[in-house]
N, C-alpha and C positions, 0 to 999 in steps of 0.2 A: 548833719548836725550844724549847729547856728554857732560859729567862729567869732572872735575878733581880736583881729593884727595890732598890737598897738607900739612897739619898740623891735622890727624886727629888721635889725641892722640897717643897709642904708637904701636899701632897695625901695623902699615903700614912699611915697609923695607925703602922702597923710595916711591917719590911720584910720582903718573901715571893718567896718561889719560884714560878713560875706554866710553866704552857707555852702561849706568846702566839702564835697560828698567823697573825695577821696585823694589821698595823699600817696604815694613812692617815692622810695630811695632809689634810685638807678643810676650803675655805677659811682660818680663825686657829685651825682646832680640828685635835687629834689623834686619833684612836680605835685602840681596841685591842682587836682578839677575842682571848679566851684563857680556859684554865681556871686555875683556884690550885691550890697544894697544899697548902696551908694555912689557915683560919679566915683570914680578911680583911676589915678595915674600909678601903674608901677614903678616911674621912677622918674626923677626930676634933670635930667638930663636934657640936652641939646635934640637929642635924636627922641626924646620922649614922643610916644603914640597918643594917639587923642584918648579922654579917658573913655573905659571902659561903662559904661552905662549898667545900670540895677537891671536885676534880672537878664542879662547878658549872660553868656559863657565866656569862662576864661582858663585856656592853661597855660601855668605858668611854671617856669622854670629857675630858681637859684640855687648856687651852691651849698655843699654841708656849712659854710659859711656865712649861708644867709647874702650874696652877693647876688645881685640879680644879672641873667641871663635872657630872658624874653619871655615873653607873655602873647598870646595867640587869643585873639576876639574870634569866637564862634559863633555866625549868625547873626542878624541884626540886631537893634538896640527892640530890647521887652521880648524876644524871642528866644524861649529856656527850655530848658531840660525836667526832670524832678528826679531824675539821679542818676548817678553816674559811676563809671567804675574805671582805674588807669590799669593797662595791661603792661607789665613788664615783658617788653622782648629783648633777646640777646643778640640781636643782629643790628645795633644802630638806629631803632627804631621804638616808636610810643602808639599805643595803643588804649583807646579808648571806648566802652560801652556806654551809651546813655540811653535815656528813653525821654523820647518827644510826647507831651504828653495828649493832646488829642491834634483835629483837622485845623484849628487854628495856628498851629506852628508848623512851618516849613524852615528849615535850618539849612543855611550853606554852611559847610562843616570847611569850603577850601578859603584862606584869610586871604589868598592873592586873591588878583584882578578875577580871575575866572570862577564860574559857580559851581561846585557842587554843591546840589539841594536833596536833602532826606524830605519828602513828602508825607504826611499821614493819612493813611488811607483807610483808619478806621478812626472811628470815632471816640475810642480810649486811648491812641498814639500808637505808636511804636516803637521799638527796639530794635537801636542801629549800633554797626559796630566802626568806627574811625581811628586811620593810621595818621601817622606825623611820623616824621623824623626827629632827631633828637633838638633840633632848630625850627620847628615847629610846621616843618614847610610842608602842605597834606602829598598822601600818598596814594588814598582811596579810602571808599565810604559803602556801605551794604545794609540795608536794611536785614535782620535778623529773625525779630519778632513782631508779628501785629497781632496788636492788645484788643479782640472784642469781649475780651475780661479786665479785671483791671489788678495789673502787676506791682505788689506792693515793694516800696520802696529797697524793704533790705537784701538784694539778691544776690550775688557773688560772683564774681568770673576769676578764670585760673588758665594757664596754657600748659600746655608740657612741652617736651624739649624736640618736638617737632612744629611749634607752634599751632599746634590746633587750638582753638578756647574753648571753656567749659564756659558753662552760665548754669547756677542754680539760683533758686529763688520758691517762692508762694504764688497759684495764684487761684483767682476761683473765676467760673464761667470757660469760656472756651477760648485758648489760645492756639493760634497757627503758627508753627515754630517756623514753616520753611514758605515765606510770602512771597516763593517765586510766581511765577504764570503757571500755573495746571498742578501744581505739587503741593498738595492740601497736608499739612504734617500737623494736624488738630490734635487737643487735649482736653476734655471736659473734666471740669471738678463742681463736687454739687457745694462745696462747702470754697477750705481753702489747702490745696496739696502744695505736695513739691514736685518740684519736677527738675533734669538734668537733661540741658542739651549740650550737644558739641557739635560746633560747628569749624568747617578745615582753614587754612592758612589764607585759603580767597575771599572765606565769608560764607562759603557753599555748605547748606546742610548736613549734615552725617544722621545722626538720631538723635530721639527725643525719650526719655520714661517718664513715669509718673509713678510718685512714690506716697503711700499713705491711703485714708479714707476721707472719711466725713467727718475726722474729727480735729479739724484743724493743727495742721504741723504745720510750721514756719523751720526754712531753712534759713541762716547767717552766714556761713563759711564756705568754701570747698578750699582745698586742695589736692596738690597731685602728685605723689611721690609713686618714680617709676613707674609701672602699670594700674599704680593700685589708683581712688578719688576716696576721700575722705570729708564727707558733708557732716559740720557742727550745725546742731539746731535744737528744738524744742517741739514738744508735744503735748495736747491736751487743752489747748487754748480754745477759749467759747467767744462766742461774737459778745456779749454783755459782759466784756471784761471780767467774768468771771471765771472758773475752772472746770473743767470737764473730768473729774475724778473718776475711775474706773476705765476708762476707755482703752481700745484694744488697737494697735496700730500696725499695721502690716508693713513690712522695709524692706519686702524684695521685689525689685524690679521686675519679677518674672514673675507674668500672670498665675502660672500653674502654682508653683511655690509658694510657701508661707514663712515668713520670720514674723513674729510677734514681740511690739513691749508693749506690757500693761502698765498704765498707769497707777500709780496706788491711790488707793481710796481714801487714805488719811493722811493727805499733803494738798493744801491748799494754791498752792503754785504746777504752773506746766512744769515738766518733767524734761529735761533735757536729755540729746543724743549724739551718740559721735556712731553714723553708718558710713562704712568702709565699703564699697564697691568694686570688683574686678574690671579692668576695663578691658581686658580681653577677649576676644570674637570668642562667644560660644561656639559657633561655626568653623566648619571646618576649611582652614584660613592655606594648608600646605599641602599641595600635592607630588605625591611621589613619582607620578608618571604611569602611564600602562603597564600591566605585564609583558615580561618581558621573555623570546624563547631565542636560545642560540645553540650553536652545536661545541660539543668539547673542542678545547682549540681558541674558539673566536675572544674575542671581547669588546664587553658591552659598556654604553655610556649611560650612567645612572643622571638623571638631572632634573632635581626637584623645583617647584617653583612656586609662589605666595606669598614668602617671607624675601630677607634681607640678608641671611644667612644660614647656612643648614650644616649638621651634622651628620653622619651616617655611622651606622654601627657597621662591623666588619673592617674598621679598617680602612673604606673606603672612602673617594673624595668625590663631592662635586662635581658633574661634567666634566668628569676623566675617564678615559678608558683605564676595563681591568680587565683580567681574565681569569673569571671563577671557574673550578674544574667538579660544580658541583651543582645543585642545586638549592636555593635559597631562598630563604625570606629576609629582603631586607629593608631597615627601618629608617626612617630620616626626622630629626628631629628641628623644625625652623623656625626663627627668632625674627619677628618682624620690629620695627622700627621702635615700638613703644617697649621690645622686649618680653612681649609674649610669645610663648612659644604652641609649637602646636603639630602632630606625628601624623605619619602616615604608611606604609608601608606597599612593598611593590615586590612580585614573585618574578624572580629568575629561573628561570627552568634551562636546564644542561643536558642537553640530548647526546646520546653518543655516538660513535663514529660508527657505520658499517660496517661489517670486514669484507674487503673487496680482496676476486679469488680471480687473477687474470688467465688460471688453468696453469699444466707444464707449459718447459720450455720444450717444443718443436725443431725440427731439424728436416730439411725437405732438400730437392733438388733443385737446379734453375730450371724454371719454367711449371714445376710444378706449381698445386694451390693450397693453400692453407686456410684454416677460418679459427677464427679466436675466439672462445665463448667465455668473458667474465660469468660471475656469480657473486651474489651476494648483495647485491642493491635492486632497486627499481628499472633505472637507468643508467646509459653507460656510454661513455664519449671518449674515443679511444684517439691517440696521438696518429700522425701520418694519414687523415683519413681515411683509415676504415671502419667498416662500421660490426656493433657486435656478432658474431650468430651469421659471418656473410662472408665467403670465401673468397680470397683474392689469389695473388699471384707474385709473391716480392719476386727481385732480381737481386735483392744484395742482403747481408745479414744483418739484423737491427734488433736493437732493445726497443720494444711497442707498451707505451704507458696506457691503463684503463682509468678513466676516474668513474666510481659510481656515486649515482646520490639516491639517497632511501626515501622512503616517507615524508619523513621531518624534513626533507631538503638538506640534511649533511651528507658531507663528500668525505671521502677517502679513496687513495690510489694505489696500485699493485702493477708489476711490470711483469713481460714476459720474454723472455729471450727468442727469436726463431733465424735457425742458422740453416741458410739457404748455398748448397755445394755444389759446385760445379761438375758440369758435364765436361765431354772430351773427344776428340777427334784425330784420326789419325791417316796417312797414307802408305803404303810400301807399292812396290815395282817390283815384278819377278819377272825372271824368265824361265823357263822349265821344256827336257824334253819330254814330250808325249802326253807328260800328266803333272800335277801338282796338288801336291796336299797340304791344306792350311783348316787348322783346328777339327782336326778330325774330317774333314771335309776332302774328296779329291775331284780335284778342274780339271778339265779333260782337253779344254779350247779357251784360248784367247780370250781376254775381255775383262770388265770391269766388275769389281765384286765387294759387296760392302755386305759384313758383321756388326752386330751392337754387342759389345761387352760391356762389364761393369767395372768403373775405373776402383780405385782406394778408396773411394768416399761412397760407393757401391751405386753411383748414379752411374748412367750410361755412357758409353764411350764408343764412337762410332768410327770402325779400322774401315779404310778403303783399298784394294788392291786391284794394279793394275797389274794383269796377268798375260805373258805371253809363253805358248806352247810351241815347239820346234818339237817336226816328224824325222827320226831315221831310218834308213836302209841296212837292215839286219842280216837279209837272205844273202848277196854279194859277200859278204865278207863269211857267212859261211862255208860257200864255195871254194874261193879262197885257199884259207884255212882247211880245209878236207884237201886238197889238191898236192898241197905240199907236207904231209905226214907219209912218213916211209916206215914202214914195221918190220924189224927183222929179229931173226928168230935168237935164241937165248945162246948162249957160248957152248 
């Protein structure tokens, strides 16, 4: 709109005419895009800048007080804009949308010594997006849109609290929203539509819709509460300033869908609208992770990822371990930056344990062999090296652990006691006349003689005996003996 300053505190040299496309309040300061139309000093001061030349850009900056703060010459003298939009950021910084409007303007948007230039590369201009700090000094500069349609003045931009920008506006013919190298983000209107782009914190494309038909909508507003965009505008406008009554307008951004307002047929004026937009990924923005399988016992770490924050049902947290003794389905619900949210879900399965059967406990002698035959798993890896189903040979008594594992690969263990008893050995020394009798047995001669008995623990016990025999003379002393008996008769 066509401005003019004429008593505005002390800031102003003289007072001029300007066309100011867009005004904020940001924090105690005000800012003001706009061109002059006349030679313009901001202030009469010592340190005053040279003036500002017509058709020039300028932002300028003074207090709720009307106290001047600084003023920033964008581009050379007769080099403009045809509109412009200020973006309020919360970090200490100003933000800017204009549109250059064809290949005769190239704009240095940096006011120091050094150039950044937005170039026009089509021949209806382009739409660039420009930072400042709150001192005016640049930050960076990105072409946004290039016009081979032609983008009428009233369009709108907005950011949300991660700084992304929106831009709504009209336009008709084909516009390229994203005029990188190879990345063609076209939009044909045979008339004049609307359309919603956002673009991220660097200036780098996100998407682009296109809302309406042939019957010219004109978008004015957006804003952006939370997740949601809410675009003010008008429908039913004809190219011969006159009205297009009956007309049917479609507002959803999603080809397949339809929302409709009709225009009424007995109102001589376009028909205004307030559409509300989800800015939400249709898509599915949260993933829960693979299935998951563990044996009873173990536990697992759940950990979603897309968003910014995730909830879990069950109780459960986050990339934590837990130990379900069960089998589940569980849900995660995650919250990205703009506060959309979006689920997904992920199966636990709880397998259970074996039952591992290491057999009785055993009882053997030393030297004898035993073999150990678990039961009840696939496989079987028994302590002390040995191995299942294969006989050995202990020397001492021990508790032998089996662990087996099944199908699923879980394990469980079982023990087996095997008590290994001693054997025994023994020696005696005899000596005997003639003969000798040991366990039922009689030695007739000298020499060495060994038995295997069975000790207390009914292993074997091995007696040796060293045996000696000594012969007498029996007949002599019979003689003897006969020789000295004298028999006499009875009284």
């Amino acid at each position: 709109m066509d401005e003019r300053f004429y008593n505005l505190g002390q800031w102003t040299y003289k007072q001029f005419g300007a066309t100011i496309f867009d005004m904020k309040l940001i924090g105690n300061n005000i800012y003001l895009l706009g061109i002059p139309n006349d030679d313009v000093k901001f202030t009469n001061t010592i340190n005053a800048k040279d003036p500002i030349k017509p058709l020039s850009v300028f932002l300028l900056s003074v207090t709720k007080n009307c106290i001047f703060n600084n003023v920033q010459k964008i581009g050379n003298n007769l080099q403009t804009i045809t509109n412009g939009k200020i973006i309020n950021y919360t970090d200490l910084k100003i933000g800017i949308v204009v549109s250059i409007p064809n290949l005769l303007y190239n704009l240095d948007f940096d006011p120091s010594i050094n150039e950044v230039i937005i170039r026009t590369n089509s021949a209806n201009g382009v739409i660039a997006k420009v930072t400042y700090d709150l001192q005016g000094n640049f930050i960076n500069a990105k072409t946004i849109i290039e016009q081979n349609a032609i983008l009428i003045k009233n369009y709108s931009v907005e950011i949300d609290k991660n700084e992304n920008l929106y831009l709504t506006g009209t336009f008709g013919g084909t516009l390229d929203y994203d005029p990188d190298i190879n990345n063609n983000k076209s939009l044909i209107s045979k008339s004049y539509d609307i359309f919603i782009a956002k673009y991220k914190t660097d200036g780098g494309f996100d998407f682009v819709k296109q809302i309406g038909d042939s019957k010219n909508e004109i978008a004015k507003d957006i804003k952006i509460i939370s997740n949601k965009c809410f675009i003010v505008g008008g429908f039913g406008f004809a190219e011969q300033s006159t009205y297009d009554t009956g007309s049917t307008v479609d507002f959803d951004i999603d080809p397949i869908t339809i929302f409709n307002l009709v225009h009424s047929k007995d109102l001589l004026n376009p028909q205004g609208f307030v559409l509300k937009l989800n800015l939400c990924p249709t898509t599915q923005f949260v993933n829960a992770g693979i299935d998951k399988t563990i044996c009873n016992g173990q536990s697992v770490t759940l950990k979603a990822t897309g968003a910014t924050s995730y909830s879990w049902n069950n109780s459960i947290t986050n990339n934590v371990a837990f130990s379900p003794n069960s089998s589940k389905t569980y849900t995660v619900t995650g919250t990205d930056i703009n506060g959309c949210q979006n689920t997904d879900n992920v199966i636990v399965t709880v397998n259970t344990l074996p039952t591992i059967n290491a057999g009785a406990d055993q009882t053997i002698c030393n030297g004898q062999s035993v073999t150990l035959n678990a039961t009840g798993a696939t496989s079987y890896s028994w302590n002390n090296s040995i191995n299942n189903n294969v006989a050995f040979s202990p020397t001492l008594t021990k508790k032998y652990t089996v662990t087996g594992t099944d199908a699923n690969g879980c394990q469980d263990s079982d023990t087996v006691h095997v008590t290994v008893n001693p054997t025994s050995s023994s020696q005696n020394t005899k000596t005997s006349n003639n003969n000798y009798v040991w366990n039922n047995q009689t030695y007739t001669q000298s020499g060495v003689y060994t038995q295997i008995l069975k000790n207390k623990y009914g292993c074997d016990s091995t007696v040796t005996l060293n045996l000696t025999i000594t012969s007498v003379n029996t007949t002599g002393i019979k003689e003897i003996l006969v020789s000295k008996i004298k028999i006499y008769p009875n009284p």
